[in-house]
C-alpha positions in Angstrom: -10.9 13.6 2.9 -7.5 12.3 2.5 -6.1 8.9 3.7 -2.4 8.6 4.7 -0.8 5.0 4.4 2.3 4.0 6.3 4.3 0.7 5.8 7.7 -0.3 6.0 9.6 -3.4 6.8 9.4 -4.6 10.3 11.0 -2.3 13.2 11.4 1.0 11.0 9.4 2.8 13.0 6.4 3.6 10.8 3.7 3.1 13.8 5.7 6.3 15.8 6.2 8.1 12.4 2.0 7.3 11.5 1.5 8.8 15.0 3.1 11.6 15.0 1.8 12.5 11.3 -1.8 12.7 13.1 -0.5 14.4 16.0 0.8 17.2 13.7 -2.4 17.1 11.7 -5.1 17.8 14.6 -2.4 20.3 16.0 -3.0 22.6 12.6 -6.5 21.6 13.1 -8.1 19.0 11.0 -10.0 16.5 12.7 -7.7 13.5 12.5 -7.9 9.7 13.0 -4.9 7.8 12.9 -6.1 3.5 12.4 -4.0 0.3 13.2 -4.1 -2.8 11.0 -0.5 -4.1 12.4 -1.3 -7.0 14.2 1.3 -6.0 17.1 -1.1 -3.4 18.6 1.8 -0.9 19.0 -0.1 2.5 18.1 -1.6 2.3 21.8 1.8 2.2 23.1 2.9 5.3 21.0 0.5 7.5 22.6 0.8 5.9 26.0 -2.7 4.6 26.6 -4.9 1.6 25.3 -6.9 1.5 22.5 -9.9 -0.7 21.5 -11.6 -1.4 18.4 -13.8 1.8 18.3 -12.1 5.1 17.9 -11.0 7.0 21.2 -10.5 10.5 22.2 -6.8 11.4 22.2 -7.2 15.0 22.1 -9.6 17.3 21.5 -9.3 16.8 17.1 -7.3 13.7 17.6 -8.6 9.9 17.6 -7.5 6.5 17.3 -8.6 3.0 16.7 -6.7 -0.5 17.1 -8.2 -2.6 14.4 -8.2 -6.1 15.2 -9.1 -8.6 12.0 -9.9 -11.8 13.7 -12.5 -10.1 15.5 -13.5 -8.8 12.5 -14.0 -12.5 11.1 -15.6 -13.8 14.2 -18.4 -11.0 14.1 -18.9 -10.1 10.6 -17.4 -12.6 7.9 -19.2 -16.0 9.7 -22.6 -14.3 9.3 -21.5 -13.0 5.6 -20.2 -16.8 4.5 -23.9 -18.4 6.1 -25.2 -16.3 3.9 -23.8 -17.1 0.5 -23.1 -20.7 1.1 -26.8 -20.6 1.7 -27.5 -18.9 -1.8 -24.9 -21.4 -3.1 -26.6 -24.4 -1.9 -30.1 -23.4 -3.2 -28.3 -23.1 -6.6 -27.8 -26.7 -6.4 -24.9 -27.5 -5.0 -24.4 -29.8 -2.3 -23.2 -28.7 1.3 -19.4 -30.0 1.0 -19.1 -28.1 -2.3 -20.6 -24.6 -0.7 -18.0 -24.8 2.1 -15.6 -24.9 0.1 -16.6 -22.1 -2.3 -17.0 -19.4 0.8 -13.1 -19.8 2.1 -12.0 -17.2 0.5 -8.2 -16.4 1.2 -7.4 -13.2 2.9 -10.6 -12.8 3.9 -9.1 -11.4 7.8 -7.0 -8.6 5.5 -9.9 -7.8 3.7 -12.2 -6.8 6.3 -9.5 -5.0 8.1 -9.4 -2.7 4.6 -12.8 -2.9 5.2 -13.2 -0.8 8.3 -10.8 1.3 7.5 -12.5 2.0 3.8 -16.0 2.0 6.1 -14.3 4.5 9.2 -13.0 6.9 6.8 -16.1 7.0 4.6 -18.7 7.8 8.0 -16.5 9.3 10.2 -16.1 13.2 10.5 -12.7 12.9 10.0 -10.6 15.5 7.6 -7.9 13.0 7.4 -7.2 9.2 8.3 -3.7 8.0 9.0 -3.6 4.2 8.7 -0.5 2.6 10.4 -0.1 -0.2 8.0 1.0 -3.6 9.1 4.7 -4.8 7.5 5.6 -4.3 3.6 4.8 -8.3 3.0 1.3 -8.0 4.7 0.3 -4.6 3.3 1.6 -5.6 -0.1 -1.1 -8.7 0.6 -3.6 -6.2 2.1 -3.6 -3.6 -0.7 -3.6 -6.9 -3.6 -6.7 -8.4 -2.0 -9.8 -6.6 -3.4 -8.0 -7.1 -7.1 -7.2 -10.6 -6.4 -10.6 -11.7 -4.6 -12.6 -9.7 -7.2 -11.0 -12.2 -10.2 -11.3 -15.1 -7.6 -15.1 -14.6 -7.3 -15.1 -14.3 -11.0 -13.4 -17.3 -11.8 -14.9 -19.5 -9.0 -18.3 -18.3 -9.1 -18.8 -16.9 -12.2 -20.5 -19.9 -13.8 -23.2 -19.8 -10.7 -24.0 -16.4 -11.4 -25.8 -16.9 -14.8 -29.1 -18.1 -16.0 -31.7 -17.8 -13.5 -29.9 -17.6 -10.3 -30.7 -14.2 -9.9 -30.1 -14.8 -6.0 -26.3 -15.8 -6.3 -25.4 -13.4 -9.6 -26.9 -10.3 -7.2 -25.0 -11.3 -3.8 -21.5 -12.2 -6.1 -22.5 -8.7 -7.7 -22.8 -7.1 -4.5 -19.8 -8.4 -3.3 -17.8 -7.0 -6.2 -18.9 -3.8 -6.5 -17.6 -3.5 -2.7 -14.3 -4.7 -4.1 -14.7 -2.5 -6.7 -15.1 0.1 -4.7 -12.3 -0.7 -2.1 -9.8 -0.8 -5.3 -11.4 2.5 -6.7 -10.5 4.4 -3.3 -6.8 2.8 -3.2 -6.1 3.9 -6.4 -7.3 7.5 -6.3 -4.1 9.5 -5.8 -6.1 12.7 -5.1 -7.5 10.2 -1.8 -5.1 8.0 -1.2 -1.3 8.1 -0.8 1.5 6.1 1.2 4.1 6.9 3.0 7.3 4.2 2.6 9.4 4.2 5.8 12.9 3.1 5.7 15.8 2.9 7.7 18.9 3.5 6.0 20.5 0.0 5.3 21.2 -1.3 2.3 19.1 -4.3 3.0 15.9 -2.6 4.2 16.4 -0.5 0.9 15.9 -3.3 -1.0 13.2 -3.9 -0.1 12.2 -0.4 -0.2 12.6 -0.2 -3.7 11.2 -3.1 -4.6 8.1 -2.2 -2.8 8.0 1.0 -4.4 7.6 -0.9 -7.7 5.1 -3.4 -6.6 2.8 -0.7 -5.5 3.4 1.0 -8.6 1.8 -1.8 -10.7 -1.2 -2.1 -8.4 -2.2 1.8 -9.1 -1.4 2.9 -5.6 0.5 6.7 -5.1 3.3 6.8 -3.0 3.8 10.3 -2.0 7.5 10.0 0.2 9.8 8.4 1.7 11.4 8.8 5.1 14.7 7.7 6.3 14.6 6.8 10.1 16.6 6.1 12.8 19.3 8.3 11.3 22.2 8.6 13.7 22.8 12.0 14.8 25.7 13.9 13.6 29.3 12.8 15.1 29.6 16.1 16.7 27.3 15.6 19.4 29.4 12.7 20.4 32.3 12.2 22.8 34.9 9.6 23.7 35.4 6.1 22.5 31.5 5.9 20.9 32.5 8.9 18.9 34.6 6.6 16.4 31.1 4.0 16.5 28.8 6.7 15.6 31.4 8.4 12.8 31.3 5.2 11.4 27.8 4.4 11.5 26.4 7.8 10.1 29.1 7.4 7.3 27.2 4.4 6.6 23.7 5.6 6.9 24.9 8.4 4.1 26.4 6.2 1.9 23.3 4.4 1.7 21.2 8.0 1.1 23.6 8.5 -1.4 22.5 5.4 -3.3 19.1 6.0 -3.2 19.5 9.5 -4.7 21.2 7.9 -7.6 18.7 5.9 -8.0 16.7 8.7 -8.4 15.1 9.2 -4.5 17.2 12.6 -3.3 16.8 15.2 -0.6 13.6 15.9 -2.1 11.9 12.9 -2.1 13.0 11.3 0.7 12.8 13.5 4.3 15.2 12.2 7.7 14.2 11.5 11.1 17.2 11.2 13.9 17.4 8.6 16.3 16.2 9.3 19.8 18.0 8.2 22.7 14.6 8.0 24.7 11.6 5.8 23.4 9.1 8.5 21.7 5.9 8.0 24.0 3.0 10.4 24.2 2.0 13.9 22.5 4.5 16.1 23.2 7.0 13.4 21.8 5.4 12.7 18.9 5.1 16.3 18.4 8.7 17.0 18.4 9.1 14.1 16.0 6.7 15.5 13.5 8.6 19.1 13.7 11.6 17.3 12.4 10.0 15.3 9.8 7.4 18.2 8.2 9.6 21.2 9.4 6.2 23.1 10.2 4.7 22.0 7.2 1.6 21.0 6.2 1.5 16.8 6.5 -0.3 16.3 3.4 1.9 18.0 1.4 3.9 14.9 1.1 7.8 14.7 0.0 7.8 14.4 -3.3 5.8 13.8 -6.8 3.7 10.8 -6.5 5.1 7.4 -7.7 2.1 5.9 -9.8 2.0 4.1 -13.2 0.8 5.8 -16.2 -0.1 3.7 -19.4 1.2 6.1 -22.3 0.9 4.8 -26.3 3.0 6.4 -29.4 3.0 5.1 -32.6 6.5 3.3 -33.8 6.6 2.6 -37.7 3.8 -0.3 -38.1 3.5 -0.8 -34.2 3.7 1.5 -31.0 5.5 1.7 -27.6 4.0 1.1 -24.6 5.4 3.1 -21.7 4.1 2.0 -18.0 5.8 4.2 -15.6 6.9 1.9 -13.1 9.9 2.9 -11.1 12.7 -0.6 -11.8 16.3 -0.7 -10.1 19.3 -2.1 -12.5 18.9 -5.6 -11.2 15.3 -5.6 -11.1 13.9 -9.0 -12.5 11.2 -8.6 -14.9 9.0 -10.4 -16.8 5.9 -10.1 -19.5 3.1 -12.1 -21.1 0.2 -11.8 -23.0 -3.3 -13.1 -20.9 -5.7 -12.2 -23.4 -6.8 -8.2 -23.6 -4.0 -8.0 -20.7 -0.7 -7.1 -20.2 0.8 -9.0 -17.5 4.1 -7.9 -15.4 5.6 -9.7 -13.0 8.4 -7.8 -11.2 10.5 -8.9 -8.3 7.6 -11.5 -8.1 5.3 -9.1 -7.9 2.4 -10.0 -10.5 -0.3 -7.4 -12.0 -2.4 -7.8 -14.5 -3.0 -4.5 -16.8 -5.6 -4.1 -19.4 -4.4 -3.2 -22.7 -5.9 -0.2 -24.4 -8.2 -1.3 -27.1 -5.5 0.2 -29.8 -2.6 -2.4 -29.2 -4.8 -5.7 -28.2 -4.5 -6.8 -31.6 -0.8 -6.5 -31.5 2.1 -9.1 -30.0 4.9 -8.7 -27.5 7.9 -8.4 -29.6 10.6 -6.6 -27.2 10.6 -4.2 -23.9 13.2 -2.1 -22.3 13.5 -0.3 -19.4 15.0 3.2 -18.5 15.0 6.1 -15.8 11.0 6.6 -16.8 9.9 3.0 -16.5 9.1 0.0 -19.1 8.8 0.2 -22.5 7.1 -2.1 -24.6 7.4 -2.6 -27.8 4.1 -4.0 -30.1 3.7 -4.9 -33.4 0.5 -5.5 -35.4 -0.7 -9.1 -35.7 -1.5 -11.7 -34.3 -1.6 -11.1 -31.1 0.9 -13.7 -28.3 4.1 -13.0 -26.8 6.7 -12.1 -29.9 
């Protein structure tokens, strides 16, 4: 079973593109579902009918769901939270403190991973297409079951020992779902996304800044596709001739930075601009015929963008190379927490465990190049050289 993430910065197009991926999917035959998490319900008005919050017939190998979070809390999180801040009180704290301790943040995000994660693991599906809310709120989507796993650590770790067997079970519980959620994220044999972009120097930005941030939380990212591209001058006639020579010289220019930057022809596939709004199967059909060319879907565009921890020895100390994709101006930063190796790029924070070999050793220097970071250790004691 293979999952298919698309995201993208607001008004790319990566609900019609997530769409038309799972039409072309069921039309080569594999029982396909294609899932919403964007909180503007637009996959419903891709295909041209509604969708609720249980998967619905499209055609005869082709489904969809709308997934909507705050239902989500209202039915499933309220009855989870009674029931730790229940444990919680019996372990001696008061009322007020329990409250507290159940709010965790994210917690609509997470359960929308949640039925996805739960969906793609029951279903009979060969392949699930998730149409991913925008980059900001997948980036926070796809953090969560990291970032709530250490927050249960840190916040309830302490009422896990001893003999509260009750609250150390439901926090363990609760982490090896996390656990789990990361593990299926992170498997690039599973799990891959699909970065949409339109071709703008700004949106680009962000595209490649995103790429990195998903590099550093484990997550494969399998192409990129360049849409809305406008189509070529010669189909064009009159005074908007000059507008749209100008505008695909534009576009090309900016294609032509991202292949220096390492993201050519082959990585990165183009989608023309329709002058009609792509509604419906046949449509979306058309659309997937320019985008996979007849090809099979999962086949992606490219090599997968993941990081990869790789050690060599260097004199008395070694090189540590994490292969994290980093444009020119990219700012970047390191510390030591502990066994980890913490990276902050862009703003983008991740924790990365050491490998036992070098957690004796400091930080004394990194640089970066057309393979990713490289970090430089020497033995010692071990801090931030």
């Amino acid at each position: 079973m293979r999952i298919l993430l698309f995201t993208g910065k607001g008004g790319v197009g990566k609900t019609t593109l997530a769409a038309a991926t799972a039409a072309a999917l069921a039309a080569r035959g594999g029982k396909t579902l294609v899932v919403s998490t964007d909180p503007a319900h637009s996959l419903g008005d891709a295909f041209g009918r509604v969708l609720g919050a249980e998967p619905s017939e499209v055609d005869s190998l082709l489904s969809a769901v709308q997934i909507d979070s705050r239902t989500l809390v209202d039915s499933t999180w309220h009855e989870l939270r009674d029931e730790l801040r229940a444990l919680l009180a019996g372990a001696g704290l008061d009322t007020l403190d329990a409250e507290e301790l159940t709010v965790l943040p994210g917690v609509d995000e997470l359960l929308a991973l949640t039925e996805v994660q739960r969906l793609a693991e029951r279903g009979p599906w060969d392949t699930v297409v998730v149409d991913c809310g925008p980059t900001a709120e997948t980036l926070r989507l796809l953090a969560l079951p990291e970032a709530v796993s250490g927050y249960l650590t840190r916040v309830f770790g302490w009422q896990a020992k001893g003999r509260r067997t009750r609250v150390a079970a439901a926090v363990r519980k609760l982490g090896t779902h996390l656990e789990s959620l990361r593990a299926l994220l992170t498997n690039p044999a599973v799990t891959t996304v699909r970065l949409v972009l339109t071709p703008e120097r700004v949106v680009v930005a962000e595209a490649r800044r995103t790429l990195s941030s998903l590099a550093l939380r484990g997550i494969a990212v399998d192409g990129l596709i360049a849409n809305r591209l406008m189509p070529a001058p010669g189909f064009w006639r009159g005074s908007a001739a000059n507008w749209a020579r100008t505008r695909r010289t534009q576009q090309n220019a900016v294609l032509a930075e991202l292949a220096e930057a390492g993201f050519g022809p082959e990585l990165v596939t183009t989608v023309e601009h329709r002058a009609a709004e792509p509604v419906g199967l046949p449509a979306l059909l058309e659309i997937a015929q320019e985008l996979y060319h007849g090809f099979d879907p999962l086949s992606g565009n490219g090599k997968p963008v993941t990081p990869l921890l790789k050690i060599v020895e260097d004199g008395d100390g070694y090189r540590l190379r994490v292969a994290i994709p980093l444009r020119r101006d990219a700012e970047v930063d390191l510390a030591r927490v502990d066994d980890d190796l913490a990276i902050t790029v862009d703003g983008f924070r991740r924790l990365i465990a050491l490998p036992e070999t070098v957690r004796p050793c400091r930080i004394t220097g990194a640089e970066s190049d057309a393979d990713g970071l490289v970090v430089s250790l020497a033995a010692g004691e071990r801090g931030h050289g």
